[in-house]
N, C-alpha and C positions, 0 to 999 in steps of 0.2 A: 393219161396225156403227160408228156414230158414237162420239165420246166419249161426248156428253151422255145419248143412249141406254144407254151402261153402266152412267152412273153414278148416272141417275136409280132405278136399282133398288138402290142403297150408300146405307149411312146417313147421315144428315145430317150427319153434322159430324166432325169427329178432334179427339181431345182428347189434347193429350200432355200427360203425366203422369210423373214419377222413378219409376224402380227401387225406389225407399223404399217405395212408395206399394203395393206389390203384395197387401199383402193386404187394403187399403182395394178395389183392384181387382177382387179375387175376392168379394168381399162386393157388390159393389155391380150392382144389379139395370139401373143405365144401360147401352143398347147406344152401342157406340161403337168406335172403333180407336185405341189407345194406343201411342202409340212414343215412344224417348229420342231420338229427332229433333231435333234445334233447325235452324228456319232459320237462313239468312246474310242473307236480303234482308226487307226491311219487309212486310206485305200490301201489295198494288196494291189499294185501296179502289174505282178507278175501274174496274177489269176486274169484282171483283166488284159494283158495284152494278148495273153493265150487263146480269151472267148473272142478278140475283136479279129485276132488274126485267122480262126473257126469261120468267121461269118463271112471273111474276105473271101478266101479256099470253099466255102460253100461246103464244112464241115457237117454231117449229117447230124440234125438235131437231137437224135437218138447219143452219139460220143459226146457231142455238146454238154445238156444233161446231164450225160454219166458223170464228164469233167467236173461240172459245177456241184453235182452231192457229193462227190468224194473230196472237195476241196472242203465244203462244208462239214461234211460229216472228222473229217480230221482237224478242223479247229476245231470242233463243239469237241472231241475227246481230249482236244490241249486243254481245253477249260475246264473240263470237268476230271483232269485226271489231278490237276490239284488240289481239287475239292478231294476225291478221293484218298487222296496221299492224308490228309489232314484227318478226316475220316476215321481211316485205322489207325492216326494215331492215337484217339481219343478210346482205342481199343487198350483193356489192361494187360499184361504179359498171360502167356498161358501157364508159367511155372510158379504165376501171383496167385491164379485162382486156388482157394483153399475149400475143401469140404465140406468145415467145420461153420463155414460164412455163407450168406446169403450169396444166391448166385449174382455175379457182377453184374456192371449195365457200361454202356457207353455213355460216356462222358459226356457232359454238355459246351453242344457247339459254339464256339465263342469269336463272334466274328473279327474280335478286334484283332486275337491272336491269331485266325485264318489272315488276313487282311499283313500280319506282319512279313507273314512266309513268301506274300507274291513278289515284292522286289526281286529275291537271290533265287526264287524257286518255282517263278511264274509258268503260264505259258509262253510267255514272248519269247522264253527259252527254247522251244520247241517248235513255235507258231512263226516266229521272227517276226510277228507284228508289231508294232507299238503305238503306244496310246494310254489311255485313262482303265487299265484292267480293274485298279482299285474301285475307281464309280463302277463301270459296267459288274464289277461283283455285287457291289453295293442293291445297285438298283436289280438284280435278281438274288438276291435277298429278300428281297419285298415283295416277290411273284409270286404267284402260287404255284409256279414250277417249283420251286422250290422246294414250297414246306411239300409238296406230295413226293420231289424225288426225297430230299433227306427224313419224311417220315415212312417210305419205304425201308431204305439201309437202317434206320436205326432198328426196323422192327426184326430185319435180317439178321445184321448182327448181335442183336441180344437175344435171337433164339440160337445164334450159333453159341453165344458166352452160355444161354443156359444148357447148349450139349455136351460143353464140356466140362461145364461144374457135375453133371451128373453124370461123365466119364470118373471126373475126380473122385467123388463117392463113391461108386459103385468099387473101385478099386483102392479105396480106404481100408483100413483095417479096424473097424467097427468098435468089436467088441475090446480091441487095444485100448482103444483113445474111451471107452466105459467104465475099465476098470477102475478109475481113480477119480470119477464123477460122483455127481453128488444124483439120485436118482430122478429130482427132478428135472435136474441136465439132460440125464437119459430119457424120460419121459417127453422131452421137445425135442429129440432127434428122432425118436421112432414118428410123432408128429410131423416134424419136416421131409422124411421120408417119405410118410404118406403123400404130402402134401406133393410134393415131386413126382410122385406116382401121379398122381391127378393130374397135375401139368403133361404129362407124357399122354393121358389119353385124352383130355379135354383141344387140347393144344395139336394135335393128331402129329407129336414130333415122330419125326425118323428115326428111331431110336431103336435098333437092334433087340429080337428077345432077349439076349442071352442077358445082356444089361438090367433088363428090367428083371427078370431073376434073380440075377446079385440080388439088386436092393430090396425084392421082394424077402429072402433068404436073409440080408442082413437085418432085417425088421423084425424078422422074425426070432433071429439069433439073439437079440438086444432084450425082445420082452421076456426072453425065459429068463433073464439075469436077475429080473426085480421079482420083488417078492410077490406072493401068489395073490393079493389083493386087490395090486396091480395090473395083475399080469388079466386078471380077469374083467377089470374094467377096460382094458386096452384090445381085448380082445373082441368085444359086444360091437 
């Protein structure tokens, strides 16, 4: 069932009204729906004059509808598209990640510094609404929308950071960066290698065979370097 199908049978209007006010409320013969609500954002005048002039024209409830999610569905992607901009930036460069290092992570989100971006780089930019975007972030901060959407992307994007630290190895040159190690060095990278191997199948990433050959091949390449006492314990 449509929106505007539900709501054409709801009262016309919402009047918010103080807590003070409550027994002015009980006395009073007006229907209506009263809440201590305050918006953060202005009325959009142009969405509404569009539905009012819909209802005048006896606009079928079905365009009605459409109109109203797509007006919605385009400010929630203004709001969330600065979230995301903010997002990837707490992503590290791809020509930072290094082999030799633990694979990166995304950075931690830090609201004050989100919070600084929205004056120059808001949605009002894009939305032309205006109002209090700072509280309305604020107070979905606190939601549990939230931590489930941003503890989605972070899980995203650091399995995307760990496919490319283990692009970056796999097309490292191994036994180069061995040569002038000390063997215990060598001995925690065939270790980390494995360990990445485990990630790949524990983690069920998407990771191409050819890849997982490399580093299977460079592991293997690495233990024949140490001596044979080693090479036998590494190998059990």
């Amino acid at each position: 069932m449509g929106t505007c199908e539900v709501t054409c049978h709801w009262v016309q209007y919402i009047t918010a009204a103080d807590w003070r006010d409550c027994l002015w409320y009980r006395l009073s013969l007006t229907r209506g729906v009263y809440t201590q609500y305050k918006p953060f954002l202005s009325k959009d005048k142009t969405i509404i004059k569009r539905l009012a002039k819909g209802i005048q024209s006896r606009r079928p409830y079905e365009v009605q509808d459409a109109m109203l999610r797509r007006y919605l569905l385009e400010l929630t992607q203004s709001f969330m598209f600065s979230l995301e901009r903010y997002v990837t930036s707490l992503m590290p460069l791809q020509r930072n990640i290094s082999p030799w290092k633990h694979p990166p992570r995304l950075k931690t989100f830090d609201v004050e510094e989100f919070l600084q971006t929205v004056e120059h780089s808001g949605p009002q930019l894009t939305s032309g609404l205006k109002g209090d975007w700072e509280g309305l972030y604020r107070r979905f901060f606190k939601s549990a929308n939230f931590q489930g959407w941003f503890q989605n992307r972070e899980e995203e994007i650091n399995q995307k950071l760990l496919l490319l630290h283990l692009e970056a190895l796999s097309e490292a040159d191994l036994l180069q960066w061995c040569s002038d190690k000390e063997e215990v060095e060598i001995v925690d990278l065939v270790l980390k290698l494995r360990e990445r191997l485990t990630n790949i199948r524990e983690l069920n990433l998407p990771v191409k065979p050819e890849l997982i050959q490399k580093l299977h091949q460079g592991s293997e390449a690495i233990i024949h370097t140490l001596p044979e006492d080693l090479r036998g314990v590494l190998k059990k």
